[in-house]
matplotlib code that plots the C-alpha trace (Angstrom):
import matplotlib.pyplot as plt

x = [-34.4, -33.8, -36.0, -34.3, -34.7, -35.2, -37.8, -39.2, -38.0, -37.4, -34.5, -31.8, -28.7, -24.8, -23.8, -25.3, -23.8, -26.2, -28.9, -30.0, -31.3, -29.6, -26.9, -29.6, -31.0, -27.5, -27.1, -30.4, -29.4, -25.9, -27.4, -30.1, -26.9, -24.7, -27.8, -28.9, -24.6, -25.0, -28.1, -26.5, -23.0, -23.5, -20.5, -18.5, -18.7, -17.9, -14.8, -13.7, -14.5, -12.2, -9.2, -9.1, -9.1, -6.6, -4.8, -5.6, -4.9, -4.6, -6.9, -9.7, -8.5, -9.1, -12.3, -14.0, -12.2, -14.1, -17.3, -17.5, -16.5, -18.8, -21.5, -20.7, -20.5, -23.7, -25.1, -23.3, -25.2, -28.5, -28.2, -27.3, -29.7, -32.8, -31.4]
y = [-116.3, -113.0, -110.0, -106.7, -104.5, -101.3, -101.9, -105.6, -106.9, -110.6, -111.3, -114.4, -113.1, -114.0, -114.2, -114.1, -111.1, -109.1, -107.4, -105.0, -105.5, -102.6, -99.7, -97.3, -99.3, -99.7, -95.6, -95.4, -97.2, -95.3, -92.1, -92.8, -94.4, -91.2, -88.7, -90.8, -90.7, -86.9, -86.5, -88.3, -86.3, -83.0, -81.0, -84.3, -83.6, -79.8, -80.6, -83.0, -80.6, -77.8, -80.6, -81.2, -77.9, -76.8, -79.8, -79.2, -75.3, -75.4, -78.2, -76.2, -72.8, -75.1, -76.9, -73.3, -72.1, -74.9, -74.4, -70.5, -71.2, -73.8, -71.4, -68.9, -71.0, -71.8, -68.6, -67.4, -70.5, -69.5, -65.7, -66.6, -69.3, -67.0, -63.5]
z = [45.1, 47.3, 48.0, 47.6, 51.1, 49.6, 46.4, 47.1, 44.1, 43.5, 42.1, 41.4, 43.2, 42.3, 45.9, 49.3, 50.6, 47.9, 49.7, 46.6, 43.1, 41.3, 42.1, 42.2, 45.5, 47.0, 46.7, 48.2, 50.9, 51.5, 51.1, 54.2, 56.2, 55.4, 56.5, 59.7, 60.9, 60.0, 62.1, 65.0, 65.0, 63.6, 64.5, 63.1, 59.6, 59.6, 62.0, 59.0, 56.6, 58.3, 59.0, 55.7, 54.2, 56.7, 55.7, 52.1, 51.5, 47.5, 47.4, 48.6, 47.1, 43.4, 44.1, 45.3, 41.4, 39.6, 41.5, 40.8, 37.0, 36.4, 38.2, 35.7, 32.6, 33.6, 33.7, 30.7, 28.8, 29.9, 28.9, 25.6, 25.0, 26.8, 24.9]

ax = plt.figure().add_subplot(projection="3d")
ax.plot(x, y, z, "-o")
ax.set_aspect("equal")
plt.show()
């Protein structure tokens, strides 16, 4: 019997290398990893961000399309449902 490391719970794990009781605690746990690497190299992840969208020209161009017409669909839905 194991304790998970991020909620204390005691749980029967399949295999040692499980360290976490659920995929909700394993995110948790990435999540805090991802920020505390951001924290310690900030100008890293905007240089990957600009490499890859230089890379990536009609990659980006798409993504920024899908974000402003979800943004509007959005806003469409809560016109009609507020007027």
């Amino acid at each position: 019997m194991k304790i998970c490391r991020i909620c204390g719970t005691k749980i029967e794990f399949t295999s040692r290398a499980h360290k976490y009781c659920s995929e909700e605690c394993r995110k948790r746990v990435k999540y805090e990893k991802d920020r505390a690497w951001l924290l310690a190299r900030p100008g890293k992840a905007a240089e990957y961000s600009r490499k890859h969208r230089a890379e990536n020209p009609g990659l980006a161009n798409q993504q920024a399309k899908a974000y402003y017409k979800r943004k509007i669909l959005k806003q469409i839905k809560e016109e009609s449902g507020n007027g």
